[in-house]
Phi, psi and omega in degrees: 000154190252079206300323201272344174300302192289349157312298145342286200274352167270004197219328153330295199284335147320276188307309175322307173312327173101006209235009155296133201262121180245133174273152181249148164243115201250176176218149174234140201246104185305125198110308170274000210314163323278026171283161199201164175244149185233111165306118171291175144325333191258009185101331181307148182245162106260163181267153175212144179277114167301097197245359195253337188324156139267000184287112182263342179265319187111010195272014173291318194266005189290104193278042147270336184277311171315311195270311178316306175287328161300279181325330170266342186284325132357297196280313171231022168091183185314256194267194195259008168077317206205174123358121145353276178309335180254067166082358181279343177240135203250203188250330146309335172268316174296335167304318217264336203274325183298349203257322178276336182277337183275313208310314178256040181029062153253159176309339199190160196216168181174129191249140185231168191306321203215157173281308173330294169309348168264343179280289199317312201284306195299290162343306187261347166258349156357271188313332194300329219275324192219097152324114190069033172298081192287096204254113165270109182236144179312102196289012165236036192290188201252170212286327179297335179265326188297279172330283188337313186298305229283317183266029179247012170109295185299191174297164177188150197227148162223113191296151165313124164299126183065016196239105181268350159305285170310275223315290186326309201290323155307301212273331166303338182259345162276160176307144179299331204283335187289143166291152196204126177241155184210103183291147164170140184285157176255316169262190163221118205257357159251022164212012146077333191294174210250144209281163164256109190268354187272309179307321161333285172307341116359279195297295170358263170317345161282335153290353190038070196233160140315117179247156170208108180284092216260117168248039202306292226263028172236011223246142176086337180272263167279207190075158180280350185239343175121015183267015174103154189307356191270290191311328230279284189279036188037057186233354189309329178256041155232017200253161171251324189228122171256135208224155183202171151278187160214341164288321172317238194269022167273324181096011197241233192196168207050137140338176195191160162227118172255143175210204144313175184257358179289294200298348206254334178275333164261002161287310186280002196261327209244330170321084209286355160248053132256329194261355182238033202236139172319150191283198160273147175302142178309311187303340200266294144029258216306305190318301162315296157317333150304319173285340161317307179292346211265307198272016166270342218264185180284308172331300176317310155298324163292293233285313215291272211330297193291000166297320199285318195325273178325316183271345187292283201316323177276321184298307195308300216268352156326302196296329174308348193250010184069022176296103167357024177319166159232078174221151186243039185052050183223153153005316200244138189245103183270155179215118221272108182257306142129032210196132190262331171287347179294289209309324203264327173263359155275336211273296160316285173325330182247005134300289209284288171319329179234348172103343190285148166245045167258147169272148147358132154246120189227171203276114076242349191293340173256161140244179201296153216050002188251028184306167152199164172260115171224128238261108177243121124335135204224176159295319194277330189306162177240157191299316197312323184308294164346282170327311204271346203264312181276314178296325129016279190271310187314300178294303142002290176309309220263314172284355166283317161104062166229168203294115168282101154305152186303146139319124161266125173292000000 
């Protein structure tokens, strides 16, 4: 076989397509958030407003999450030397995992490189842990949960999104007797709409199945302390498993899975990506966890509201200009173009002419006819930015010659 030809023609039908991904290289300047210098292709640096981040609070640049991690890194160096089991757990991780288990008021918490690696490890050791485990999942679940189900052996059932009428209807076609779980997100982050978690969770419970709750893009966002649409809507101790970041809106970096202290010690006994994988460096740790702390306080709560603020203030006046919104009253403002070569050269244009930075979103992350550019809002952005962001897109919008439209649901 001619390995480099067929490289060639797999990296070819990306460009033909219109969906090949150019990473930009950008610095984020500590301190300016969300401004960043962007390297051109020819070497030239300029400044640009970052509108695509997940640090949705700024809490990368917070100098308490800053001075914690100076300290720890201070105290014991770089990394984390081992494993968990092998030398890997400090007294940073065990903080970090207590910060998290009181945030979504569970017994026990267990930290991972990535929330991805935590949906995939947790997921796919489940059937080890309950034999003839049937895992009913949400059909727009993130890809990290798909890959768990898909490799962990067992049964798996995938429900219509957001339709607990089908979930019912699944579950009605299974043995009563079978052990039974049920996956499903609280935000869904490319169309900002919302998990239905009380009914689900209902629905569980009237089956005596499991729930497992992936709250990446929500965890620091809502709630009164910042524990996610679950704390939000008083469901967290009706949850069995909450999975979460630390990269979003804490602003560090790695995944968690919170439970019992039962289901988080067999997870952590039987899981190999957990158990074969290096900890977190203390300091990225120590960081987190301040910021976990930070965002339970009135601060925190502040940071949230002008955040709500802020995304309001953009969905409105996109829509005022007839832009293809999508909003489900979350966080994240998508703006629908439905074309993947549209999309990547409004996305170009408004680098490069106005300084704006969002990417493209194209298929496999979307699917196809839905791209869009979508846009997380910060606390920090300033109104003049907001302005300069809508006037932006108005002209843009207008010299592509593509269709203005009612908002879509």
């Amino acid at each position: 076989m001619d390995f480099d030809a067929a490289l060639d023609q797999a990296i070819g039908r990306l460009h033909e397509e219109g969906r090949y991904r150019t990473f930009i290289d950008i610095e984020r300047r500590n301190g300016q958030f969300p401004q960043a210098v962007w390297t051109r292709p020819d070497g030239a640096e300029a400044e640009i407003t970052v509108w695509c981040g997940n640090d949705y609070l700024g809490m990368g640049q917070q100098p308490a999450v800053l001075a914690a991690m100076h300290e720890a890194l201070d105290a014991t160096g770089a990394g984390s030397g081992g494993t968990r089991n092998i030398s890997g757990t400090t007294v940073y991780h065990k903080r970090l995992e207590a910060e998290l288990a009181d945030l979504h008021s569970k017994e026990a918490a267990l930290v991972f490189s990535s929330a991805y690696i935590a949906n995939d490890a947790t997921l796919s050791t489940l059937p080890k842990l309950f034999p003839g485990l049937i895992i009913y999942s949400d059909a727009l679940n993130h890809a990290s949960m798909i890959e768990g189900i898909k490799r962990n052996g067992g049964a798996k059932r995938i429900f219509r999104h957001n339709d607990v009428a089908h979930l019912r209807e699944l579950i009605a076609a299974d043995d009563p007797a079978a052990p039974k779980l049920i996956a499903f997100e609280s935000i869904y982050s490319m169309d900002g709409d919302f998990g239905p978690i009380r009914e689900l969770v209902e629905l569980a419970e009237e089956v005596g199945a499991l729930t497992y709750l992936d709250e990446v893009h929500a965890v620091g966002m809502y709630g009164p302390r910042g524990g996610g649409v679950a704390e939000r809507d008083g469901l967290s101790d009706r949850i069995d498993l909450i999975n979460g970041t630390l990269g979003k809106a804490f602003g560090v970096f790695g995944g968690y899975v919170t439970g019992s202290a039962k289901m988080v010690d067999a997870i952590r006994s039987y899981a190999p990506g957990f158990i074969f994988t290096t900890s977190l460096p203390p300091a990225v740790a120590a960081g987190a966890a301040a910021s976990i702390a930070l965002l339970k306080t009135a601060e925190g709560q502040r940071l949230r509201d002008a955040q709500q603020l802020h995304a309001r203030i953009l969905k409105m006046r996109l829509k005022g200009l007839g832009m293809p919104i999508i909003d489900h009253g979350s966080h994240i403002v998508p703006v629908h173009v439905g074309h993947p070569v549209h999309c990547k050269a409004l996305s170009d244009m408004l680098l490069e002419e106005f300084g704006i930075y969002v990417q493209p979103i194209n298929f496999p992350t979307v699917p196809r006819g839905t791209e869009r550019l979508r846009f997380t809002p910060s606390p920090i952005h300033t109104p003049p930015e907001i302005d300069r962001l809508v006037r932006a897109m108005d002209a843009l919008w207008s010299r592509c010659a593509l269709n203005r439209a009612e908002a879509v649901a």
